[in-house]
KESE-922194 format. One record per residue: x, y, z of N, C-alpha, C in turn; chain; residue in one letter; residue number from 0. Coordinates in Angstrom, 1 decimal. Example, Ala and Ser with C-alpha at 12.3 -4.5 7.8 and 13.67 -1.06 7.14 Angstrom:
% residues 2
<<13.2, -5.7, 7.8>, <12.3, -4.5, 7.8>, <13.2, -3.3, 7.8>, A, A, 0> <<12.8, -2.2, 7.1>, <13.7, -1.1, 7.1>, <12.9, 0.0, 7.9>, A, S, 1> 
//
This chain:
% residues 156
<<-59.3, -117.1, 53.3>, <-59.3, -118.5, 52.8>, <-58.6, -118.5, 51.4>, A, X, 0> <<-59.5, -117.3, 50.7>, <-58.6, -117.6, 49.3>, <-57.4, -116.9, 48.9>, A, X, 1> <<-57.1, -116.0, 49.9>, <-55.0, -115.8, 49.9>, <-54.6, -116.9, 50.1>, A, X, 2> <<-54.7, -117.8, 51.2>, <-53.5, -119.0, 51.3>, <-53.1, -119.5, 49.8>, A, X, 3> <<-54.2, -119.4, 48.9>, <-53.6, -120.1, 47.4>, <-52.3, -119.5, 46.9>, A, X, 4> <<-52.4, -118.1, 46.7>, <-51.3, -117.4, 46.2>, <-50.3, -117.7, 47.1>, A, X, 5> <<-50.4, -117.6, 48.5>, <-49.6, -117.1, 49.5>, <-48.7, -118.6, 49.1>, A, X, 6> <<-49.1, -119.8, 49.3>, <-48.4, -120.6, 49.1>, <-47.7, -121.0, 48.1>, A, X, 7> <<-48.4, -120.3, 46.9>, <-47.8, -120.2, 45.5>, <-46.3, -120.0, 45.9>, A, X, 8> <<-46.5, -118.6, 45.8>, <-45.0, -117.3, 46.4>, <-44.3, -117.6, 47.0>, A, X, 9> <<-44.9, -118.8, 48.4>, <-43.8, -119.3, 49.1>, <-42.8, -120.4, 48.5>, A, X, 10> <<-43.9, -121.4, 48.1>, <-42.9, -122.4, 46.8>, <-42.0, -121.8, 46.0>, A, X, 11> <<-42.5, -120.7, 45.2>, <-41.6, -120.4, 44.4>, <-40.9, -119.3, 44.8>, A, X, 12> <<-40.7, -118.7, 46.2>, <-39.3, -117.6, 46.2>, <-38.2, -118.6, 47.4>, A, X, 13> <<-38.9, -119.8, 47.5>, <-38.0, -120.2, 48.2>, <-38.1, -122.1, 47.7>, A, X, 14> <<-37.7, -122.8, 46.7>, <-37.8, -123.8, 46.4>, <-37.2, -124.7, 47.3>, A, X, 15> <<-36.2, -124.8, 48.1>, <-35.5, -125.1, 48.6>, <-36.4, -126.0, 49.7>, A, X, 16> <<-37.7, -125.4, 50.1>, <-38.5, -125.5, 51.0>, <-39.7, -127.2, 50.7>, A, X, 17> <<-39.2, -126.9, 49.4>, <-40.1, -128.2, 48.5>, <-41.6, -128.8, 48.8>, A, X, 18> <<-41.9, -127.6, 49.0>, <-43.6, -127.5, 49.6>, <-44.3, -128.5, 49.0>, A, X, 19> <<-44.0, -127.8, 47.9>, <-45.2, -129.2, 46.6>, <-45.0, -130.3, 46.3>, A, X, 20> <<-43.8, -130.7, 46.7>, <-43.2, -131.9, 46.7>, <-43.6, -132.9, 47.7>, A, X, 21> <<-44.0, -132.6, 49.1>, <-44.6, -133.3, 50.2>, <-45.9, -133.1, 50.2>, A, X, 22> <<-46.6, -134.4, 49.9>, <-48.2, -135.1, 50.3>, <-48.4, -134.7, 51.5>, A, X, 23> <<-47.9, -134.5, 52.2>, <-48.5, -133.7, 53.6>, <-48.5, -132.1, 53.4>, A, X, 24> <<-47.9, -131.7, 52.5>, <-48.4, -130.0, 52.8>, <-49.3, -130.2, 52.1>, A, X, 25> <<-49.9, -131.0, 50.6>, <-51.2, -130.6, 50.5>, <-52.6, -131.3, 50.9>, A, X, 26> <<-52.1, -132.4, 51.6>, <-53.3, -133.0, 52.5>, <-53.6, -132.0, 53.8>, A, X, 27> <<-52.7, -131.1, 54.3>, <-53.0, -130.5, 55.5>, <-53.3, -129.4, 55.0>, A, X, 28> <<-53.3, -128.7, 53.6>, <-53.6, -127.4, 52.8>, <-55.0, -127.7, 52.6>, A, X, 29> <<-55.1, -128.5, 51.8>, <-56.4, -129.3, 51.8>, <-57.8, -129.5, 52.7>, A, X, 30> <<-57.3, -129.8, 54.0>, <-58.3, -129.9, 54.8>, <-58.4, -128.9, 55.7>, A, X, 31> <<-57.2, -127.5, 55.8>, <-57.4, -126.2, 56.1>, <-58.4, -125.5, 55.4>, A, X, 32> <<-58.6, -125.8, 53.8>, <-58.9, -124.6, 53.1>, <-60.4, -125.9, 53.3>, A, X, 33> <<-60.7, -126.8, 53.6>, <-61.7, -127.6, 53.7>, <-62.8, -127.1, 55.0>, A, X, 34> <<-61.8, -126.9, 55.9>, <-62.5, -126.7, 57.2>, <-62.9, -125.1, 57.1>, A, X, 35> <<-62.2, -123.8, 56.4>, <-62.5, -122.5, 56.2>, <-63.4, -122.5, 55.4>, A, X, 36> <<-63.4, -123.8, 54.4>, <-64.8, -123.3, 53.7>, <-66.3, -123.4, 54.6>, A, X, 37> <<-65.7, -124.5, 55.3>, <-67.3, -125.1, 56.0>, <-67.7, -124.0, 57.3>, A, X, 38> <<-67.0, -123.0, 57.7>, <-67.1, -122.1, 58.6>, <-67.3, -121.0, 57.8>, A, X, 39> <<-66.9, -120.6, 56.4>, <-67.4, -119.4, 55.8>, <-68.7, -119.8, 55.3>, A, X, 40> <<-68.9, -121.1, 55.3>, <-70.8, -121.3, 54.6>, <-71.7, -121.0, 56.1>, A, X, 41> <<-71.4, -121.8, 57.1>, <-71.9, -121.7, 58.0>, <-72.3, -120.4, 58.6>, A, X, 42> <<-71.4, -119.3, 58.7>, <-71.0, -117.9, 59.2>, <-72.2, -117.2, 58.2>, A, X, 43> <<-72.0, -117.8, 57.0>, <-72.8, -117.0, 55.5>, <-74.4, -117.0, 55.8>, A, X, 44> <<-74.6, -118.6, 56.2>, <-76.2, -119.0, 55.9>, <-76.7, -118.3, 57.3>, A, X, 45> <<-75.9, -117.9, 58.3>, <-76.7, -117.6, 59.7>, <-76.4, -116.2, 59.7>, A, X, 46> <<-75.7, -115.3, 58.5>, <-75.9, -113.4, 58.8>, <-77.3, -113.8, 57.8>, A, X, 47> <<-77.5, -114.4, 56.2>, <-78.2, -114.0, 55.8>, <-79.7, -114.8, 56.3>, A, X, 48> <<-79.7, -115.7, 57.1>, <-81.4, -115.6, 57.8>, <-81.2, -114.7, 58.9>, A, X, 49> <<-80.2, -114.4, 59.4>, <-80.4, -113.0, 60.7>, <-80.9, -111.8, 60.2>, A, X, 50> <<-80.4, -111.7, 58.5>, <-81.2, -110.6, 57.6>, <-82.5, -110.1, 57.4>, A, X, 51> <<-82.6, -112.0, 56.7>, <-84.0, -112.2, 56.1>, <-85.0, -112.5, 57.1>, A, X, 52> <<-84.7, -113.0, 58.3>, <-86.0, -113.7, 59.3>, <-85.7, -113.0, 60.0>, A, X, 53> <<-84.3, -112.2, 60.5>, <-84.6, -111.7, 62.1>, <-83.9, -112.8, 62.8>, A, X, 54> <<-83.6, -114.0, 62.4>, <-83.3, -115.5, 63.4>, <-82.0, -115.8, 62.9>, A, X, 55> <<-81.2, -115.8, 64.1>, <-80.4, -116.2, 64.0>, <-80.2, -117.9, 63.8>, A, X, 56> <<-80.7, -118.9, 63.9>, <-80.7, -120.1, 64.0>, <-80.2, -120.8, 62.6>, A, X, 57> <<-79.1, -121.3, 62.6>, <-78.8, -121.7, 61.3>, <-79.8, -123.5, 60.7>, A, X, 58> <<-80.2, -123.6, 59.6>, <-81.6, -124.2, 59.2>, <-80.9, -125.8, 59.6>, A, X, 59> <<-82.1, -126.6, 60.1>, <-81.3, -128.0, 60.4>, <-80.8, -128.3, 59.4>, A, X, 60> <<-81.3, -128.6, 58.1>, <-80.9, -129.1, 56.8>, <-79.0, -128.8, 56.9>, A, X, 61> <<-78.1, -127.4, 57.3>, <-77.3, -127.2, 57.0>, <-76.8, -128.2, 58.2>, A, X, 62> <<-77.1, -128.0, 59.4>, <-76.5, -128.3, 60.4>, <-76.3, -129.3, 61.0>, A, X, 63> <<-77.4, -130.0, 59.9>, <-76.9, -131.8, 59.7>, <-75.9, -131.8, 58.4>, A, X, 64> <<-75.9, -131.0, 57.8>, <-74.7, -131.4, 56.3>, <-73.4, -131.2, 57.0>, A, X, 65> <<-73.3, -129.8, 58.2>, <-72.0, -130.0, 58.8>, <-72.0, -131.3, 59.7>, A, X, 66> <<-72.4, -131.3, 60.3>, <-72.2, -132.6, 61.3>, <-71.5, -134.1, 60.7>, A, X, 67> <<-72.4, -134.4, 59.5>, <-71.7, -135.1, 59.0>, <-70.2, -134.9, 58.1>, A, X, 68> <<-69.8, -133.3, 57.8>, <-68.3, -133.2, 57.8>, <-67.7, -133.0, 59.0>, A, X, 69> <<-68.4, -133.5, 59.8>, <-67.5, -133.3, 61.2>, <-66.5, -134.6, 61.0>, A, X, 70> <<-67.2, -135.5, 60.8>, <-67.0, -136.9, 60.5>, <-65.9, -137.1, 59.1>, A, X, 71> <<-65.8, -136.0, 58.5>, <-64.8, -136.4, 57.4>, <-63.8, -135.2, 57.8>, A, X, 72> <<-64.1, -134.5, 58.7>, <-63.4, -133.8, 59.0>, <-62.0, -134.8, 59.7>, A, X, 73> <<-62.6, -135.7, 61.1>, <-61.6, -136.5, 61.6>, <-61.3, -137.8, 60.8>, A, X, 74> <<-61.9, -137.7, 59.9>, <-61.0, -139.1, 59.4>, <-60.1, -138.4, 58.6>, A, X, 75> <<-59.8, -137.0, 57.5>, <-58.9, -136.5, 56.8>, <-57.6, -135.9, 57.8>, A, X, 76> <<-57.6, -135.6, 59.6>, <-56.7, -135.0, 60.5>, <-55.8, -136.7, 60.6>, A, X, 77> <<-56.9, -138.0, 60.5>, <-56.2, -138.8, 61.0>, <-55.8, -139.6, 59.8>, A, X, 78> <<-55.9, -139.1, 58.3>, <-55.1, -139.5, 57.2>, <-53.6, -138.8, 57.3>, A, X, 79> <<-54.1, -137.6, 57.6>, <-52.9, -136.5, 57.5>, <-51.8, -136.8, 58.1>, A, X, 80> <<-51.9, -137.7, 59.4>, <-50.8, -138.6, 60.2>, <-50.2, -139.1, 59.4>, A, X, 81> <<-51.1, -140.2, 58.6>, <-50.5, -140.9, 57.8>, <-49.6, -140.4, 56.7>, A, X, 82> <<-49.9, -139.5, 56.3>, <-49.2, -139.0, 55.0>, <-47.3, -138.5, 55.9>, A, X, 83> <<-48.0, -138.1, 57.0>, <-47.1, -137.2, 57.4>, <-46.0, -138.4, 57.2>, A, X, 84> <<-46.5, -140.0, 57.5>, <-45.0, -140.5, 58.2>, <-44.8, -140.7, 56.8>, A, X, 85> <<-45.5, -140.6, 55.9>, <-45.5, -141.4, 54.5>, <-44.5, -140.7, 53.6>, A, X, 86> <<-44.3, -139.0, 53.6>, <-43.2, -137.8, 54.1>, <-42.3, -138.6, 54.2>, A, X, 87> <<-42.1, -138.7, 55.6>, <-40.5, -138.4, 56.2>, <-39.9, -139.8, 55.9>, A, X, 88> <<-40.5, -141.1, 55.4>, <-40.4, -142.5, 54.7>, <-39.5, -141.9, 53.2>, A, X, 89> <<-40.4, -141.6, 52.9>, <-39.8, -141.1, 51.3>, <-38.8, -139.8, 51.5>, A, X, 90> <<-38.7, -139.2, 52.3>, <-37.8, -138.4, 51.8>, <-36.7, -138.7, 52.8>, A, X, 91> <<-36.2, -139.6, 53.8>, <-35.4, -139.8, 54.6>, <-34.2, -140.1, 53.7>, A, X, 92> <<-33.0, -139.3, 54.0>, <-32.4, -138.8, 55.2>, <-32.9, -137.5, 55.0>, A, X, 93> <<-32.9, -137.1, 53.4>, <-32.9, -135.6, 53.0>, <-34.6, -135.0, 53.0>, A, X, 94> <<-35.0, -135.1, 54.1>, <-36.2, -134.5, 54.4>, <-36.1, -132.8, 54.2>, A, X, 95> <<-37.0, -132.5, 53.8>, <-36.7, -130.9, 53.4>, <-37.2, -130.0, 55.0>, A, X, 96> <<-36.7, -129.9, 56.2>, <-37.4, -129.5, 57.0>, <-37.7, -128.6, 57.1>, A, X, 97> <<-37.6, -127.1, 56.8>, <-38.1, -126.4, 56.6>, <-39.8, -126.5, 55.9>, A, X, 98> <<-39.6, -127.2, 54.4>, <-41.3, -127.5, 54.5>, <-42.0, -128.4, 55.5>, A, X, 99> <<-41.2, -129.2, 56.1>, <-42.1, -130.0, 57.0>, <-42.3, -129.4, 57.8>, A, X, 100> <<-41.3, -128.2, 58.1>, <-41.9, -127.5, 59.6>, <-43.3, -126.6, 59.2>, A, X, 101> <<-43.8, -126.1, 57.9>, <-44.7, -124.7, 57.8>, <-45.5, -125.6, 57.7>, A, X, 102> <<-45.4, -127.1, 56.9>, <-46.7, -128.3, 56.8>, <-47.4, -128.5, 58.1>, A, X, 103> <<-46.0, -128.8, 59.3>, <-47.0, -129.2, 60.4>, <-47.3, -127.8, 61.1>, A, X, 104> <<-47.1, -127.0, 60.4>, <-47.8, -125.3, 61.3>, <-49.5, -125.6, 60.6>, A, X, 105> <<-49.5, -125.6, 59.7>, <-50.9, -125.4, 58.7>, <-51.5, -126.7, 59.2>, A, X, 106> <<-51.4, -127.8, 59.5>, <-51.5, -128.8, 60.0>, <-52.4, -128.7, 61.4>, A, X, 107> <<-51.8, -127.9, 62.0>, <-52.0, -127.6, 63.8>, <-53.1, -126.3, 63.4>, A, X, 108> <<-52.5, -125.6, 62.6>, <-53.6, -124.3, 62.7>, <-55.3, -125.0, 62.0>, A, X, 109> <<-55.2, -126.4, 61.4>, <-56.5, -126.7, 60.7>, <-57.0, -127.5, 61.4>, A, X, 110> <<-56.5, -128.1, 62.8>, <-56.8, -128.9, 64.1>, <-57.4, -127.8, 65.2>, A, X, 111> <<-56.9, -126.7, 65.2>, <-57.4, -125.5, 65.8>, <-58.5, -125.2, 65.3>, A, X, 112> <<-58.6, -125.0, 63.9>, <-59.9, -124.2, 63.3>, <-60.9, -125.5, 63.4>, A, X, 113> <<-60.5, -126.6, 63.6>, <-61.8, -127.8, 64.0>, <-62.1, -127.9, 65.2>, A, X, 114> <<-61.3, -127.5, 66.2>, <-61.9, -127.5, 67.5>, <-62.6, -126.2, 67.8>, A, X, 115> <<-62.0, -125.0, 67.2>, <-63.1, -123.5, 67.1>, <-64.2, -123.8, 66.7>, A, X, 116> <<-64.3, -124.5, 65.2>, <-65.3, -124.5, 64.8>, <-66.8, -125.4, 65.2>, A, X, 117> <<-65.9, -127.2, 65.8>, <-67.2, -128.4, 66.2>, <-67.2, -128.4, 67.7>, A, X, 118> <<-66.1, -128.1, 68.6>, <-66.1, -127.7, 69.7>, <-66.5, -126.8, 70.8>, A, X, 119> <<-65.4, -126.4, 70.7>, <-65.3, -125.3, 72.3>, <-64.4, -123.9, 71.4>, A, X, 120> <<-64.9, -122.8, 71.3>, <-64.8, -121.4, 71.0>, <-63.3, -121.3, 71.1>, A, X, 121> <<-62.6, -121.1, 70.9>, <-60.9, -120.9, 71.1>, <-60.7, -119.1, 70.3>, A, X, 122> <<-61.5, -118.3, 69.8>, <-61.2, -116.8, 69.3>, <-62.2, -116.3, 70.2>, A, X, 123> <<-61.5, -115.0, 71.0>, <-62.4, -114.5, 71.6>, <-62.0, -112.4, 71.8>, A, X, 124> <<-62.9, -112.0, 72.0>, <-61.9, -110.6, 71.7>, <-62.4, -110.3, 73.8>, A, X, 125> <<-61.9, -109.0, 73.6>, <-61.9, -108.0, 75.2>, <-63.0, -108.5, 76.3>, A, X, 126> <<-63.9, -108.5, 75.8>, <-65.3, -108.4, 76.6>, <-65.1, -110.2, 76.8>, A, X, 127> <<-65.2, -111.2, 75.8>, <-65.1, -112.7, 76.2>, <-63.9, -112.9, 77.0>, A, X, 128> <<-62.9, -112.3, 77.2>, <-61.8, -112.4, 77.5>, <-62.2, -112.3, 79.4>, A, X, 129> <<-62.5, -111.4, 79.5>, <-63.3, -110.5, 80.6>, <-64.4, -111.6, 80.9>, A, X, 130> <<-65.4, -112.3, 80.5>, <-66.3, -112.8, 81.0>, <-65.7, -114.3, 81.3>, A, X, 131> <<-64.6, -114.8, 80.6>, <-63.8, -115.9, 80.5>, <-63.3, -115.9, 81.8>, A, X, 132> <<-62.3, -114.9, 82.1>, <-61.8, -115.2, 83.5>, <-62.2, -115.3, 84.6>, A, X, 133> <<-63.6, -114.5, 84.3>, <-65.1, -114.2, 85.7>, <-65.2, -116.0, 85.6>, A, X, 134> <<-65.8, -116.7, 84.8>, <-66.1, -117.9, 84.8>, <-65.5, -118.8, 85.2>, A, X, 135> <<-63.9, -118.8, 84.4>, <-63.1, -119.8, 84.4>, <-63.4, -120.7, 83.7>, A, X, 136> <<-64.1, -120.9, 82.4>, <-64.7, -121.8, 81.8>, <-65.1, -121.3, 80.1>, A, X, 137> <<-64.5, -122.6, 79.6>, <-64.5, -121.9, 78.1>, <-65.8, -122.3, 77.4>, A, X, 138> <<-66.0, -121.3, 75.9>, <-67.5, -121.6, 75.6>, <-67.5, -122.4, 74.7>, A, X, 139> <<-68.9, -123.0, 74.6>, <-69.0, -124.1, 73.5>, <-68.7, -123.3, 72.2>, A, X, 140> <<-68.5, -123.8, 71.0>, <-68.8, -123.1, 69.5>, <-70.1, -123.2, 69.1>, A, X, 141> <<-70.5, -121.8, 68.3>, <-71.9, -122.0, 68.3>, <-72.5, -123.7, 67.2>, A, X, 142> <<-71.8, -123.6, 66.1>, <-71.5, -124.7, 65.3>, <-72.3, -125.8, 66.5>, A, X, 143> <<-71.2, -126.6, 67.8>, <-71.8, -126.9, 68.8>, <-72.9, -127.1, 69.6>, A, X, 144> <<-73.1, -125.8, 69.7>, <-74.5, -125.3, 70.1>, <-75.6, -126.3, 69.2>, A, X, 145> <<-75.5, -125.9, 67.8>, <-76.4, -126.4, 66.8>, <-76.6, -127.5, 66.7>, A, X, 146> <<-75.5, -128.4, 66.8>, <-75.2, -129.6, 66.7>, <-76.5, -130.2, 68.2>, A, X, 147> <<-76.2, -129.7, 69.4>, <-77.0, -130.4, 70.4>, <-78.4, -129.6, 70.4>, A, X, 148> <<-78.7, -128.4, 69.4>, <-80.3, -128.3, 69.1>, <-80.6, -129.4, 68.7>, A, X, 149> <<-80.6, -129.3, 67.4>, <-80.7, -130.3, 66.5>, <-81.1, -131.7, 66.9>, A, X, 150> <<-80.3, -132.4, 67.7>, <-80.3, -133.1, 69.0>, <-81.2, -133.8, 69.5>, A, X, 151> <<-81.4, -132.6, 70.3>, <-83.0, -132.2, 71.2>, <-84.3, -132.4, 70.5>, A, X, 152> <<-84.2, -131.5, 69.1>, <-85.2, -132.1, 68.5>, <-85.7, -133.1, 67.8>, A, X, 153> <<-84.7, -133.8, 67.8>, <-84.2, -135.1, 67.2>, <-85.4, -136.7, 68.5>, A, X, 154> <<-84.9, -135.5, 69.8>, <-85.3, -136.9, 70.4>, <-87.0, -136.7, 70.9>, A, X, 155> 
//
């Protein structure tokens, strides 16, 4: 999460041409990448250290209601990001820099990915899920998910 800073740095600057920093959409979609890796490194964080401390895996409702409701700013910032995008190619028309617009809508798609990994349906899986995946033919929820419809249950 905290390389993409540099990494993007280095990119802007060994290749200007690319005009990264120049387009509202590469940092609205940098933005809600490094937004969505944070909310899956807290989550990941608070459920090894009660697996530590309790033995329980269950991550505490208190968190699991704080994500749910960035679930919710999560899709309204994917469906600003549209916006910006045309907002982009408005202002820089004819001379659109495509090259940055092409790595903007890569980071874009990869932070639309890490939101359906994360509130959805599982999308990383290694040998053994890969293996149980094809036995099934059916993909898994995210645990994130999971929590979301505990939570739920207890709710009603």
């Amino acid at each position: 999460m905290i390389i993409f800073v540099p990494v993007s740095y280095l990119l802007n600057y060994t290749f200007p041409n690319l005009q990264l920093y120049s387009l509202y959409s590469f940092w609205v979609s940098f933005i809600l990448l490094e937004f969505l890796l944070l909310q899956g490194t807290i989550y990941w964080y608070v459920k090894l250290k009660r697996l530590r401390n309790e033995n329980n895996s269950l991550a505490p409702i208190k968190v699991v209601r704080q994500l749910h409701y960035t679930k919710t700013v999560n899709i309204v910032m994917i469906m600003t990001t549209i916006v910006v995008f045309a907002f982009d190619f408005i202002k820089w028309y004819p001379s659109l820099p495509l090259g940055g617009i092409t790595i903007t809508f890569f980071i874009y798609i990869f932070a639309i990915l890490e939101f359906i990994n994360y509130f959805y349906i599982q999308l990383s899986y290694n040998v053994s899920d890969i293996k149980e995946l094809l036995r099934n033919r059916k993909l898994k929820y995210s645990c994130m998910n999971k929590d979301f419809k505990r939570i739920k249950k207890l709710e009603l």
